[in-house]
Each structure stands twice: as C-alpha cells, then as structure tokens.
C-alpha positions as CSV (number, residue, x, y, z in Angstrom):
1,X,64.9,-26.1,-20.8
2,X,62.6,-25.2,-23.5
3,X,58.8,-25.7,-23.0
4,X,56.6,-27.5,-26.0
5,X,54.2,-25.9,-27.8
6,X,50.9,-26.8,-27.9
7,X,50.2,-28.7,-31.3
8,X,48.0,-26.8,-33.4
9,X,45.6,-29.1,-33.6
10,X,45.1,-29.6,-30.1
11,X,44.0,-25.8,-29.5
12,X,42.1,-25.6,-33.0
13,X,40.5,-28.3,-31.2
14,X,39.7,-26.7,-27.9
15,X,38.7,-23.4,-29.5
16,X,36.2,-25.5,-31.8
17,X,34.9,-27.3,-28.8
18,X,34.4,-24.1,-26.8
19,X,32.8,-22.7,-29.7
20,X,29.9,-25.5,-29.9
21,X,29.3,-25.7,-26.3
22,X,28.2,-22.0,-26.4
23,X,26.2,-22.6,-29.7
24,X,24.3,-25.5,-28.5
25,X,24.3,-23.6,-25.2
26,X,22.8,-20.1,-26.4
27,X,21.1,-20.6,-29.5
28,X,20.2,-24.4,-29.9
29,X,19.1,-25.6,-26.3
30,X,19.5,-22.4,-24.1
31,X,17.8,-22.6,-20.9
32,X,14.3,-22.1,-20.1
33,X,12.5,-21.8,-17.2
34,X,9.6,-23.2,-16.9
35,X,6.4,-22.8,-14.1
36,X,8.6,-20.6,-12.2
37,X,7.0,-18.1,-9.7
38,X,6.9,-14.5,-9.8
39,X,8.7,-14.5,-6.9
40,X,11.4,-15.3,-9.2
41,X,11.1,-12.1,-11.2
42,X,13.7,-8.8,-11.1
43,X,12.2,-6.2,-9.1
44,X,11.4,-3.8,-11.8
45,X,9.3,-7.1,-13.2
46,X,7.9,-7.2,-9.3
47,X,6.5,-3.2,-10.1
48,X,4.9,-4.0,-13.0
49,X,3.6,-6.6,-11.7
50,X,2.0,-4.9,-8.5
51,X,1.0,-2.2,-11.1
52,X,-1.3,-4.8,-12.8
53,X,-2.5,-6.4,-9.8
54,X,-3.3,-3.3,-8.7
55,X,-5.5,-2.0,-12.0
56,X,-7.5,-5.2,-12.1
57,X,-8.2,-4.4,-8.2
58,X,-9.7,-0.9,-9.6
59,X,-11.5,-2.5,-12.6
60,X,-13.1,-5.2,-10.5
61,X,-13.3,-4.6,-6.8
62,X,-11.7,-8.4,-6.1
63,X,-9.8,-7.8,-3.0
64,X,-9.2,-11.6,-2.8
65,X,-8.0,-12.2,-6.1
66,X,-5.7,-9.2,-5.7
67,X,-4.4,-10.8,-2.3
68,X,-3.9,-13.9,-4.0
69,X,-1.9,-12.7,-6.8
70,X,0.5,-10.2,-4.6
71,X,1.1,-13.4,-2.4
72,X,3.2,-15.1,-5.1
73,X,5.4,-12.6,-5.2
74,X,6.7,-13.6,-1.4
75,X,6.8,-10.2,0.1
76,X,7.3,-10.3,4.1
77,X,4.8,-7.1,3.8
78,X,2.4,-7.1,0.7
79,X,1.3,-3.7,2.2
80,X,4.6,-1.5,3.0
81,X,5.6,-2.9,-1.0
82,X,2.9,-1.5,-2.3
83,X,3.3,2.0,-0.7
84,X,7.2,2.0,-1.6
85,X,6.4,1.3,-5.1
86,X,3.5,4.4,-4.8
87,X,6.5,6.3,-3.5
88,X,8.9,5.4,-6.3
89,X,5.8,5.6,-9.0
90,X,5.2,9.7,-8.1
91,X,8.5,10.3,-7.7
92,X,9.8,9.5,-11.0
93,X,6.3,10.8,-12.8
94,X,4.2,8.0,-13.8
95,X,0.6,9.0,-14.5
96,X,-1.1,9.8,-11.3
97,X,-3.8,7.3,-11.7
98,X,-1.5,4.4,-11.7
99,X,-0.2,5.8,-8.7
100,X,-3.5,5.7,-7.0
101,X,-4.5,2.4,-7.9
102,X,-1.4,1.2,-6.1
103,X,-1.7,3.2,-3.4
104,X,-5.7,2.5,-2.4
105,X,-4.8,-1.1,-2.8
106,X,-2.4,-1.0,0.0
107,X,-5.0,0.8,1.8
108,X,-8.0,-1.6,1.7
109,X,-5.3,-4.4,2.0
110,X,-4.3,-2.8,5.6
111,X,-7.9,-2.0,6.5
112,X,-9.1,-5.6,5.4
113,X,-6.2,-7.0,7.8
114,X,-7.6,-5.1,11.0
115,X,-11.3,-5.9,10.4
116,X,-12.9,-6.9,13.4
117,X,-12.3,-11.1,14.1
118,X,-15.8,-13.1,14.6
119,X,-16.4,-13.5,18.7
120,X,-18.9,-15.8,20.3
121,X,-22.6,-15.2,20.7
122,X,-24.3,-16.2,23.6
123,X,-26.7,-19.0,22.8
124,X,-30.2,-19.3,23.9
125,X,-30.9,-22.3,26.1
126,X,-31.0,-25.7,24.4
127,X,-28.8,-24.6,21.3
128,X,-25.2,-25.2,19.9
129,X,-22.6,-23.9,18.4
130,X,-20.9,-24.8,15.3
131,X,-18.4,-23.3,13.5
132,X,-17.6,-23.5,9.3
133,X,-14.1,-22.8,8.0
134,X,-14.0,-22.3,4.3
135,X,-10.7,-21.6,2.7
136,X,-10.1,-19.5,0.1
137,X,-6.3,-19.1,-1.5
138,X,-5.9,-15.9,0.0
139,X,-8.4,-15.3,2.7
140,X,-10.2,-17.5,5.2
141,X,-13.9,-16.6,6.4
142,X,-15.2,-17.9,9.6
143,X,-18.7,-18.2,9.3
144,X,-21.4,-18.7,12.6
145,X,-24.7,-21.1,12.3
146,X,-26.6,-21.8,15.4
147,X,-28.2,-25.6,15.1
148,X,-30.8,-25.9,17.7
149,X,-31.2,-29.2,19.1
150,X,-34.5,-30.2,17.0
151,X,-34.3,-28.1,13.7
152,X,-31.4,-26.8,12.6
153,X,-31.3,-22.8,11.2
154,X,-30.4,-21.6,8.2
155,X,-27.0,-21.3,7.4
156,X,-26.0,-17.5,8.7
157,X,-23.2,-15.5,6.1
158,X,-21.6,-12.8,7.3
159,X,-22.4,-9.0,5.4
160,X,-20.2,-8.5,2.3
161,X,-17.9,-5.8,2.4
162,X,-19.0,-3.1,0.0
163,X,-17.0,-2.9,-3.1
164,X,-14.7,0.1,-3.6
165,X,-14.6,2.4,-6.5
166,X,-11.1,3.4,-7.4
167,X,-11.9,6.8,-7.0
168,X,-13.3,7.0,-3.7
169,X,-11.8,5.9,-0.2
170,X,-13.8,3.1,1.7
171,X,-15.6,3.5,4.7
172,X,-17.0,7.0,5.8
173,X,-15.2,10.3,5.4
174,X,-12.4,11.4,6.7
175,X,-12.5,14.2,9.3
176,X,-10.0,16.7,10.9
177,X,-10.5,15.8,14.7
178,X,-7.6,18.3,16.0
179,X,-4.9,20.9,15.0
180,X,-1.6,21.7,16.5
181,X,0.7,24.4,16.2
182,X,3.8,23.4,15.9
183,X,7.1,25.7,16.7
184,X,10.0,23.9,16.7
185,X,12.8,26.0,15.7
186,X,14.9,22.2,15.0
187,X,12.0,21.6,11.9
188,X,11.4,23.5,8.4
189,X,9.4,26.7,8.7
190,X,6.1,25.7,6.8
191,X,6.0,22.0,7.6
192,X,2.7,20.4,7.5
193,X,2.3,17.5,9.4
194,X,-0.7,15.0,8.5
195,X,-2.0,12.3,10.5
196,X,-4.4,10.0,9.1
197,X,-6.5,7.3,11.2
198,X,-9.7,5.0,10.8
199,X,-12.3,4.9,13.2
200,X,-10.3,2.2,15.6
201,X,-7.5,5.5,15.9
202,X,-5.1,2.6,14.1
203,X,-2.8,5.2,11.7
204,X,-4.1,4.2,7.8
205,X,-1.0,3.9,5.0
206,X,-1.4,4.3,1.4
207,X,-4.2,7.4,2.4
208,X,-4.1,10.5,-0.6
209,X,-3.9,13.6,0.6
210,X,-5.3,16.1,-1.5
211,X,-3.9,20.0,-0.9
212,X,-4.9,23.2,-3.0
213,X,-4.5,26.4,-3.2
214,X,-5.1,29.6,-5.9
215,X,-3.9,28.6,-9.0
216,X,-2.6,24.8,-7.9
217,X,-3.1,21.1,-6.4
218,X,-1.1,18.6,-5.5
219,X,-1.6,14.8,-3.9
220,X,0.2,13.0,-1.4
221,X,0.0,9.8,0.7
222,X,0.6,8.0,3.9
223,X,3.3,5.3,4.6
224,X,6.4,6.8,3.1
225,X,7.7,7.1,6.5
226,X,7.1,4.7,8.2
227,X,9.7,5.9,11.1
228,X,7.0,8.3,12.1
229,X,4.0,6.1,11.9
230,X,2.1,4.2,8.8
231,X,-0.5,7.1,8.5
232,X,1.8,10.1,8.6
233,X,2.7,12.2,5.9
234,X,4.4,15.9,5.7
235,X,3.9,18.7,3.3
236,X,6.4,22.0,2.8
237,X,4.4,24.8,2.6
238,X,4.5,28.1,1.0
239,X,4.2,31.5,3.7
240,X,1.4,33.5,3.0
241,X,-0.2,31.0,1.1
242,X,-3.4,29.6,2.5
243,X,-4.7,25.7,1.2
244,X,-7.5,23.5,1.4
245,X,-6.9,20.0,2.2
246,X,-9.1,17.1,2.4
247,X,-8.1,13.1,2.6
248,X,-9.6,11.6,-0.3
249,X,-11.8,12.9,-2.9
250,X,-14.9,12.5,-0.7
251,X,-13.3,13.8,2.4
252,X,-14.3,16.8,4.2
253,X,-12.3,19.9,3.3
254,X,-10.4,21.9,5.7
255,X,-9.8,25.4,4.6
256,X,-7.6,28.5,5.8
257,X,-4.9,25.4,6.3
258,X,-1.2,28.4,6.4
259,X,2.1,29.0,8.0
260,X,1.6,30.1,11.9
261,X,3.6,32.7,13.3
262,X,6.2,31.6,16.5
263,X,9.0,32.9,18.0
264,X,12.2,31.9,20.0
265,X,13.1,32.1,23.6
266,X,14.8,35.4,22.7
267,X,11.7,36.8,20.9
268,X,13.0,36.6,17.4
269,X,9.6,35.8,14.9
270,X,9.8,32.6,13.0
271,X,7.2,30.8,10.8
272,X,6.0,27.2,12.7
273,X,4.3,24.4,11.1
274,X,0.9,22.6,11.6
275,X,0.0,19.3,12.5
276,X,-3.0,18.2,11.4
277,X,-4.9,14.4,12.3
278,X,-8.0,13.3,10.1
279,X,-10.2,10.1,11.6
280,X,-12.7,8.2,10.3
281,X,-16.0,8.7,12.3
C-alpha cells in the first residue's frame, strides 16, 4: 500500500502560512512589554541597575529614594545584592569608584536598618501621648508630639541623619579595638583576618578596607563571606612585608600590620596570621 503525497499546494500553502505568522509575529506586531517592573529585567540588567541607583545615592545623599528604587527589583536582601555585585564589580575590574559607590550603599542601607527604634517617654503629669505615622514608599518615620491637656506643643521631628559624602564612611572613625595572633597550622601563612563593627558591636558589610605598603595599595570590603560573619573580610599577605591599614578613608591607621612568627607542637617555625577587629566608638 502506497501512501499519497501531499498535493503541492497544500504544503506551498502551509509553508506560506508559517511564513506570515512569523512576519506579522517579528516584524509587524512583535510583542512589547509594557509598564513592566525591573524586577522583570536579566540580572546583568539588575547590575546596572544597582550601579545607577547606587551613583545617584553618591551624587545626592537620598537614602530613601535609593531604597525605593532597589525595592522594585524584589530582592529578599537589598543589602547582601549589593555587596555580591561589589564582589563581582572588583573582581572582573570595573573602575574602583563604581565599586565603592555600590559598596557604601549597602553599608548605610544596613546601618539605616539597625538604627535605634523610637521608645516611650515618660510624660509629665496631666499630658498625653500621641503618636504620627507618615509613610513614605520606602521608609516609615514614627514621629513623638506631647499634647498637654490645655495647649497642645509644637509638633516634635526627629534629628536628620547627616548626609554622607561618597567618599567618607558615616558615623565616627573606625578604630582597631584588639589584635590576635593567629597560628593555625590548618590556615595560609600570612592570612589577615579583619573584623569590622559599629558602635552596637553588630559586624558592618559593604566596609572598604584600605591596606598599603612601600611601593603599593590595595582596597577590600566586608560581606563577601558571609559564612564567617557580614563584617569579616581576609587579606593574604606578603612575609617580611609590613602594611598600614585603616577602614575607610577617614579611619584611623594601624601601622607595623606583618606576618608573626609560630611554630608547631614539634617546634618547626612557621609564619601565623593576624586577626584584626576595628569598632566604631
């Protein structure tokens, strides 16, 4: 039994057919997408974006705005995506500023997050309490008025946080509060360990670390392991070399920072490590 074959005109038909449904599909009437979110976008699109958010932050010091915008791209943690992308940024060698700017945004985003909450104020006799909730698209500020029973006061706003140049860290200087020798045979000879936390002693990502020595510098920062806490970072260094490192460009410097000498249980001389921990005051 012989099968028929398909009339020519039947699959000049079909092939035509196919051929304007992907015409009107790609070139006349493709598809657009229209007030989409940029939670929608590819996540080198999500980078760039941060990026951006990130330079305007720099330029104007708008921590709310910045919150704002980051929201929309539906990260679980706005904070930990900014300090990958910092990671990802210096590591394939994007200009160091860029890098910053990403980085000290996750920073004052984390240290916004653990600002002390509003508590209650004793009242005088004969007073009240009221409280004002205004709403902003990314923040919400509590703000305190005591109405006394006859006159009320005058409407009491909390102190604005001081804006941030993108070149300095907020807050007060960082300071070295202790340093550890560490010999551990199990860990590189030369690692340094670094430690960074603000004055509550709650570990601070996204903090640069700046480390020199004769003839060099180099910058690091916080978070990228976040295994070992969000304000650790670690440093190979070089024996006989001694560096300077400070957290920050205003922080204090620590100098004569260099490999100590350790040895084994069986006496044989190895080079340790450092750990290092830098608070704000």
């Amino acid at each position: 039994m012989k099968l028929e074959r398909i009339p020519w005109y039947l699959a000049a038909g079909l092939a035509l057919g196919i051929g304007l449904g992907l015409l009107y599909a790609w070139a006349i009437s493709p598809v657009r997408y229209v007030d989409t979110t940029p939670a929608a976008l590819r996540a080198e699109f999500k980078d760039q974006y941060r990026a951006v958010i990130a330079a305007a932050y720099a330029a104007t010091g708008d921590l709310g705005r910045a919150q704002a915008r980051l929201a929309l791209l539906g990260d679980p943690d706005p904070v930990q995506a900014l300090t990958a992308q910092a990671q990802r940024m210096l590591a394939s060698g994007e200009p160091f500023e860029s890098v910053r700017s990403v980085a000290m945004l996750a920073e004052t985003i984390q240290q916004a997050g653990m600002a002390e909450t509003v508590t209650s104020t004793r009242l005088p006799a004969g007073s009240t309490e009221a409280a004002h909730t205004t709403a902003a698209p990314s923040e919400q500020i509590v703000i305190t008025t005591l109405e006394p029973t006859i006159t009320p006061l005058p409407l009491i706003s909390p102190t604005t946080r001081p804006t941030r140049t993108p070149t300095s860290t907020p807050g007060a200087a960082y300071i070295m509060v202790s340093q550890e020798t560490v010999c551990d045979p199990n860990l590189p000879e030369g690692l340094l360990q670094v430690i960074v936390t603000n004055s509550a002693k709650r570990q601070v990502a996204g903090a640069e670390i700046i480390i020199t020595w004769s003839g060099g510098e180099e910058h690091f920062f916080t978070g990228f392991k976040p295994e070992l806490g969000n304000g650790y970072a670690d440093y190979q260094m070089t024996t006989e070399v001694s560096y300077t490192l400070r957290i920050g460009n205003n922080g204090t410097p620590v100098p004569g920072v260099n490999t100590p000498a350790c040895q084994t249980q069986d006496g044989d001389a190895y080079r340790g490590g450092l750990r290092l921990t830098f608070q704000q005051p």
